[in-house]
Every structure is written in C-alpha cells, then in structure tokens.
N, C-alpha and C positions, 0 to 999 in steps of 0.2 A: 420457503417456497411451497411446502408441503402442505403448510399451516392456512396460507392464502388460499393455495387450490381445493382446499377440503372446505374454506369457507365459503367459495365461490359455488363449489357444488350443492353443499349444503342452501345456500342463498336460493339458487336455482330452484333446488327439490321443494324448498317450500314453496316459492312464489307459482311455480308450473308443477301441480301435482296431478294424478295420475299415468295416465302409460307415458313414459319419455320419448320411445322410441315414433310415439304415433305426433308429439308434437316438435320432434327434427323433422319428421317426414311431410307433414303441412309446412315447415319451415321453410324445406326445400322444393314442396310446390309454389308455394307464395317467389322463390328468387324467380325459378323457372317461368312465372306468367310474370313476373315485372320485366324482368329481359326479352321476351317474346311481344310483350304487349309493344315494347317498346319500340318493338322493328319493325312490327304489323300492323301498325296506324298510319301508315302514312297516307294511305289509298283515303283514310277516312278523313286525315287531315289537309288533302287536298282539296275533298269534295266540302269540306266545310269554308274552307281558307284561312287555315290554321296552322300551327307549327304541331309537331307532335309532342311536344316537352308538355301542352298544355294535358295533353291526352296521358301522359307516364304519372304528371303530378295527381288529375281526377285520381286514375288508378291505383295508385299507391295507397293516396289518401280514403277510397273505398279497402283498400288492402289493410291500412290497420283497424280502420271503424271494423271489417269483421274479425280481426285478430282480436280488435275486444269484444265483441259480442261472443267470441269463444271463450273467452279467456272468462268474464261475468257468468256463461251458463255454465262452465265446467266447474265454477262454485257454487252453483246450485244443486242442495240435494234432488235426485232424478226423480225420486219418487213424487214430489211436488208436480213434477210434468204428467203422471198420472192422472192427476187432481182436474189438470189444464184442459187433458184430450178432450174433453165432451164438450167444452164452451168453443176449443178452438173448431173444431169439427162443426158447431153449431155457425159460425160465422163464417168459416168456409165453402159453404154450400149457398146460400147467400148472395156471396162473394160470386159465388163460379157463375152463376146465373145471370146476375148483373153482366159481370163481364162478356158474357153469350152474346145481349142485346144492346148494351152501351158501353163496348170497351175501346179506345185508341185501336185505331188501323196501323200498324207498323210492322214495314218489309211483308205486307198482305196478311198480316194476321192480326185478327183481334185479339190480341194477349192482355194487354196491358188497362188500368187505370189508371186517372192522374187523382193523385191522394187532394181533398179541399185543403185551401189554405195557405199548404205549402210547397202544391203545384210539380213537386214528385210524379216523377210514372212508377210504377209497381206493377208486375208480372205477378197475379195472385194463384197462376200454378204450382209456383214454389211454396207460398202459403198455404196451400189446397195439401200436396204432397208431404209437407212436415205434419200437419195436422192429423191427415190420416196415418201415418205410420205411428204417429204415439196414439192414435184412437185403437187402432188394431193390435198395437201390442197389450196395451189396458184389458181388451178384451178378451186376446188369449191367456194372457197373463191370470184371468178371474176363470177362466176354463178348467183350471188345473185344482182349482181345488170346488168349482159350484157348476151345475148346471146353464148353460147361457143357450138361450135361443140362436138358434143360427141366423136368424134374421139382423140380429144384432151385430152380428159380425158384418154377415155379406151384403146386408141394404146400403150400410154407407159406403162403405169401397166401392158396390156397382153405380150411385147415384155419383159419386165424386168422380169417379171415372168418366161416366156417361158426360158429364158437365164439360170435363175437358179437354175430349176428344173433337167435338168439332173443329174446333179452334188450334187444337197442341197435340194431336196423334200422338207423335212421337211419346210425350211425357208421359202422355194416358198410358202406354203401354208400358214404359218403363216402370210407373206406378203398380200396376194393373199387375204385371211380373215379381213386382217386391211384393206385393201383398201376398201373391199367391207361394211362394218361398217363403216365406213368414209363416205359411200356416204347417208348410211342411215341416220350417225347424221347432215348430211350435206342436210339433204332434198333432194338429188338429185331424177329425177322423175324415176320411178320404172321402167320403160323402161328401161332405162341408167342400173341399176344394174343387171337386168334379161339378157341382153344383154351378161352384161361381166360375168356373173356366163354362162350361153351357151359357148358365146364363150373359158372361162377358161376350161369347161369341153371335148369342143372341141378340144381343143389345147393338154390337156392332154392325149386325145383318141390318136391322130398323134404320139405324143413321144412314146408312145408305140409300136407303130406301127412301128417308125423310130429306135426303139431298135436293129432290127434285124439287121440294116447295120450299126449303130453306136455303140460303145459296153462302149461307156462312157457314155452312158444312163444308169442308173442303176435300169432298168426294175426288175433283178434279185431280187436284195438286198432288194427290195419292198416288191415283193410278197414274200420272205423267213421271210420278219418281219413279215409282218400280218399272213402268219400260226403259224406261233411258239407264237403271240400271243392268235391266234383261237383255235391249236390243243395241244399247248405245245411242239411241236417240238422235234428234238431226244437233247440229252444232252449239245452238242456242241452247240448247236443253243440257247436253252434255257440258259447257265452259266448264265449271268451276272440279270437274271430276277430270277432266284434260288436266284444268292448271297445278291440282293437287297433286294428279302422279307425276308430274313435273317437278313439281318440291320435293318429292320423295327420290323419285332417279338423281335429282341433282346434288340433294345429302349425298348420297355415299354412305360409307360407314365413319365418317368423322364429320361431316359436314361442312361447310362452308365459312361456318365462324358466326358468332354473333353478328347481328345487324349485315350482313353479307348477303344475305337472304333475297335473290328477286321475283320468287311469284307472287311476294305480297303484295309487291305493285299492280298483279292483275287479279288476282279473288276477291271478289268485293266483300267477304266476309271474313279477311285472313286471322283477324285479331277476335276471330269468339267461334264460327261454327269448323273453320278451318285450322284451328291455332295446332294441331297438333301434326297435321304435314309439315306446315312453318316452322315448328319443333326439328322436325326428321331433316330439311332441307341447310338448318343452319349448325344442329348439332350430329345431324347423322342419326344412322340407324341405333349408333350405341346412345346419341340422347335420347332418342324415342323409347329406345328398353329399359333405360334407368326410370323416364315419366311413368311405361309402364307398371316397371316392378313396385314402384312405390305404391301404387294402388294395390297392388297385391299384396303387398306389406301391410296396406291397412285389414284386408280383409282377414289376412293371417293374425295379427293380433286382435284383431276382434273375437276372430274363431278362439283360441288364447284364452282372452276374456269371458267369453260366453260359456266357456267350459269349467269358468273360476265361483264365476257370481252364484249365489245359492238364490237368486230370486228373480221366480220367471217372467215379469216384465225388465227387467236390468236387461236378461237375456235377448229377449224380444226387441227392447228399442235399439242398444247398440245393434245386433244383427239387420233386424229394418232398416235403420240410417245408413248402415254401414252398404247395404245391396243398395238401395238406393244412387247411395253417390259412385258405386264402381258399375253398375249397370251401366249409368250413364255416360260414364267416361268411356267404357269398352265399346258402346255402342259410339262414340263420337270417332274413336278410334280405327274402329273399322270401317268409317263411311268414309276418313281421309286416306286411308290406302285401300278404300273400292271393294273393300270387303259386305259390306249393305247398302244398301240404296240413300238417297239423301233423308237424312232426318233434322236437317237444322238443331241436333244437342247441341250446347256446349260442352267444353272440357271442365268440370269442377275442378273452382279455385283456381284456375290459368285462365280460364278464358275471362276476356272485357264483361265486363256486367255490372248491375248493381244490388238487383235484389236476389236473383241468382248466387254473388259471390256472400251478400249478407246470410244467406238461410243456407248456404252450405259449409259455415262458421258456424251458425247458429250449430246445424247438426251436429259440426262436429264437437262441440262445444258439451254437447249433451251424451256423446259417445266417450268421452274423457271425464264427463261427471259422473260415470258407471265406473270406468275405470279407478277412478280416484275412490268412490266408495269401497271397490276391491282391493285394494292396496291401502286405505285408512285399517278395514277389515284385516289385513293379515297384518299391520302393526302390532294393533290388538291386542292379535292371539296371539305373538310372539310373546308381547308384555306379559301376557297371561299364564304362562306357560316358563318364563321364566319368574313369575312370582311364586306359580306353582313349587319349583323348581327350591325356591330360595327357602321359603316359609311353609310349606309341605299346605296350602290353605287349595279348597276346590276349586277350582275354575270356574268362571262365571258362564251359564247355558245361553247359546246365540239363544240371540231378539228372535222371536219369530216375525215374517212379513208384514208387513204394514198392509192395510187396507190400500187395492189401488182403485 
C-alpha cells in the first residue's frame, strides 16, 4: 500500500510540478465555479430557451481548455516570457484601440472582438492586462541592475490604461492599482510612482472631460453606480444590490445547499458579476470564507515564493499576476455584500467566461512556472551539497540571470 502511495505521489510531483499547495487551491476554485455555474444559469437559460446542462457542459469544457493552458505555460521556462513582453505589449495597444472604435456592444459595453474566421468573441482587456504585467515586470526587473528611463516604464501602463478605461473602468483601475504595487515591491524610486499616480489622475480628469464629444466614454454609468451606491438609488438602479443581500441574509452561516439557491432566478448576472453572493446564499458565510481564504492562500504563497527566487523579474511577475487576480476577486467580493459600488468584475476562475477564465489559467500557469523553477532550483542544491558532502568536490556557483 505504501509502495502504491509513494508511486502515486511521486507520479503526481512529476506531472504537476511547482508549488502543490497553489494547484489544490485552483483545484478547489475550478469545483466551486462548476457547482455554482451550475445553479446560476438558469435565468440565462431561460432567456435563451435552453436547458442549463447545455451551459455546465460549455463550462466545464472552457474549465479544462484552461487547466491546460496552465498546465503547458507552467512548463514553460518564465524567463521566455521576458522575451514575449514587448511584442505582446506591442499588439496590445492596437488591440485596445480598435476595440475603442469597432468592438461588440455587449450588456452596453464595448469590450469584446469577434476573432476572423472563427467567429469567437474575445475581451482583449484580459489580453491588454497579462501583457502589461509581464512588460512591467521586465522593466523593473532591468532597473535593478541598468539605468531605465522612466518613460519606459510609465508610457505604457498610462497608454494601456488610458485605452481601457472608457470602455472597462473597473479593469483599468484594477490594472492601473497592480502596476502601481508592483513598482512598490519592485523598489522603484517614489518619484517614478508619484509621477504615474498624477499623471493616472490626470488622464482620468481628461476622459471626463472628453465624455462630452465621445459618448463611448462611459462617464454616465459611473457616476449612476457611485450614487446608488452612496444614496441607494430609485429601485431600477438599486435591483441587483437588493437581490445580492438577499442571497447573502438567506445563506446564513451554512447556506441553503447546493442548487437550493433562489436569487439566482432574479440577478440577471448571477453566474459571473454576482456568482459570489450565490456562493454565500447556497454555501453560507463559511463557504464564502473558505473562496475567500483561498485567494489569500495564493497571495501567501506567492509572498513565500517571491522571497525564495533570486531573480528579480521571477519576483515581479508572480507578485504582478498574483495582485492581479486577488485585486479582482476582493474587489468582486465586496460589490456582492455592498461593500463598493457596482463594478461589473468577475470572480477569477468561478465566474462563467471564456477569455477571462482562459488568461487567468494562463497567469496562473506562469506563476507556477516561477514556482517550479524555485523548487527545480533547490533540488539542485540539495544534489549539490550532498555531492559535496559525499566526494568533498566544490559546488557548482549559481548561473547568474539571464538577460530579460
């Protein structure tokens, strides 16, 4: 029995290598959004005139596409993604601009292309957001040991930003928040951040401003969330923050049980901007703190890891991706128990989606390619050390960093 169990762990360790504890932890986001999606499509599958089975199967099936896109980048050496940042960054911008003036109108927002060919919609904010965080770690990452113009840094974060605020607030600022924490844990000099926080606020005064002759600015939509989150708003405006603390009163502390769950039948978004009331209502307060802590679990081991890696873009991207995806989850979190105003996030990797769940695979994907390199890394020297040990022979001196 021993023999089996040591082979099965062993089988394991190879196939899933880097941090274990961060790919149970996606394991058990992945159960949590298949059972949740499941109970919270029905409103969608009415309005289509469908069964919801048809909507668990898409889900799933986007569920393992990104389990392998994690699985393929976490054997990617990270440093490769180094190499990437400046062509993706280059096509990203692009990308955001297009999207401005010709992208899909869906649920009032111009987010989306439809890819030629294969007639795909694609959200290229998620593309925009992965791009920049490995462009800015690259860049602080060359900080540490060369001179880098500040321009270099701050031009494309304020231009990428600027792109996708009209259209995705919410993201731009989420974005906008990881860069500027990035530069903190990256030591960059307080100039450089103060800098891009003015000019970020600067930029955001002008959109405003430019709302009047551009009306794909969505000036509007803003200021009617933040009242209705300050005054409570008239009825129309307030529904879907009614129906959430509704799901949350009706959890309890054990909830209702799987599929038990009834405000999904009236949020019209309970399966992606709402999914984690629908959480609270069917698992209770303790399932909501377990979704939580898991997120904090990742951040914790990342902090973990970023204190392990000896190379400071390793550091930079797991830490980037890693605020990234908990920013947004925290910030989803407290718009479903009323704690901020509406920001239409999803919950990463629970909520319904398709390019959303693919690039937060991907990340993660690239956050355990760090990992793995740190844990290849102290085999290593163990070997090393017990050669030492055995044949009295020197130790071989770390690689120094590769060129990013």
């Amino acid at each position: 029995m021993n023999i089996r169990t040591d082979f099965i762990r062993n089988r394991v360790s190879t196939l899933l290598q880097g941090d274990k504890v961060i790919w149970l932890l996606v394991a058990l986001l992945g159960i949590f959004s298949i059972l949740t999606v499941y109970s919270s499509t029905e409103i969608l599958a009415s309005r289509h005139n469908t069964g919801t089975e048809s909507y668990l199967v898409r889900h799933v099936v986007l569920m393992i596409g990104s389990f392998l896109i994690m699985y393929i980048a976490h054997l990617v050496n990270y440093m490769k993604y180094a190499q990437l940042s400046k062509i993706l960054i280059a096509i990203a911008i692009p990308m955001m601009i297009y999207t401005m003036f010709f992208g899909l109108n869906i649920n009032g927002a111009s987010r989306w292309i439809r890819l030629p060919f294969i007639g795909i919609t694609f959200q290229t904010s998620d593309f925009a957001k992965l791009a920049l965080i490995l462009y800015v770690s690259r860049t602080i990452a060359l900080m540490q040991n060369r001179v880098v113009s500040q321009w270099e840094l701050l031009a494309p974060v304020l231009v990428t930003v600027v792109l996708i605020a009209p259209y995705d607030l919410s993201n731009a600022l989420v974005l906008f928040l990881t860069c500027v924490l990035q530069m903190f844990v990256g030591k960059v000099e307080l100039r450089n951040v103060f800098s891009l926080f003015m000019l970020g606020l600067g930029l955001f005064a002008l959109l405003i401003i430019m709302s009047e002759f551009l009306p794909e600015i969505r000036v509007d939509t803003w200021i009617s969330r933040l009242r209705t989150f300050i005054t409570g708003g008239d009825a129309e405006d307030s529904f879907q923050t009614i129906q959430a603390k509704m799901a949350v009163a009706r959890g309890g502390f054990f909830g209702l049980g799987p599929g038990n769950g009834v405000q999904s039948h009236f949020l019209p978004h309970a399966y992606s901007d709402y999914i984690y009331c629908i959480i609270i209502e069917e698992y209770g307060m303790l399932g909501g703190v377990i979704v939580l802590m898991l997120y904090m679990l990742l951040v914790i081991r990342t902090i973990r890891m970023v204190n392990k890696t000896p190379k400071a873009f390793g550091a930079m991207l797991a830490m980037g991706l890693t605020l990234s995806i908990t920013i947004q989850a925290f910030t989803h979190m407290a718009v479903n128990v009323n704690l901020m105003p509406v920001t239409g996030l999803t919950l990463p990797f629970v909520s319904l989606g398709g390019t959303s769940l693919m690039f937060t695979g991907f990340s993660l994907g690239i956050i355990l390619s760090v990992s793995r390199y740190i844990e290849n890394s102290a085999d290593k020297e163990e070997k090393a050390i017990g050669a030492k040990e055995g044949d009295g022979r020197k130790e071989n001196k770390p690689k120094t960093e590769e060129a990013v």
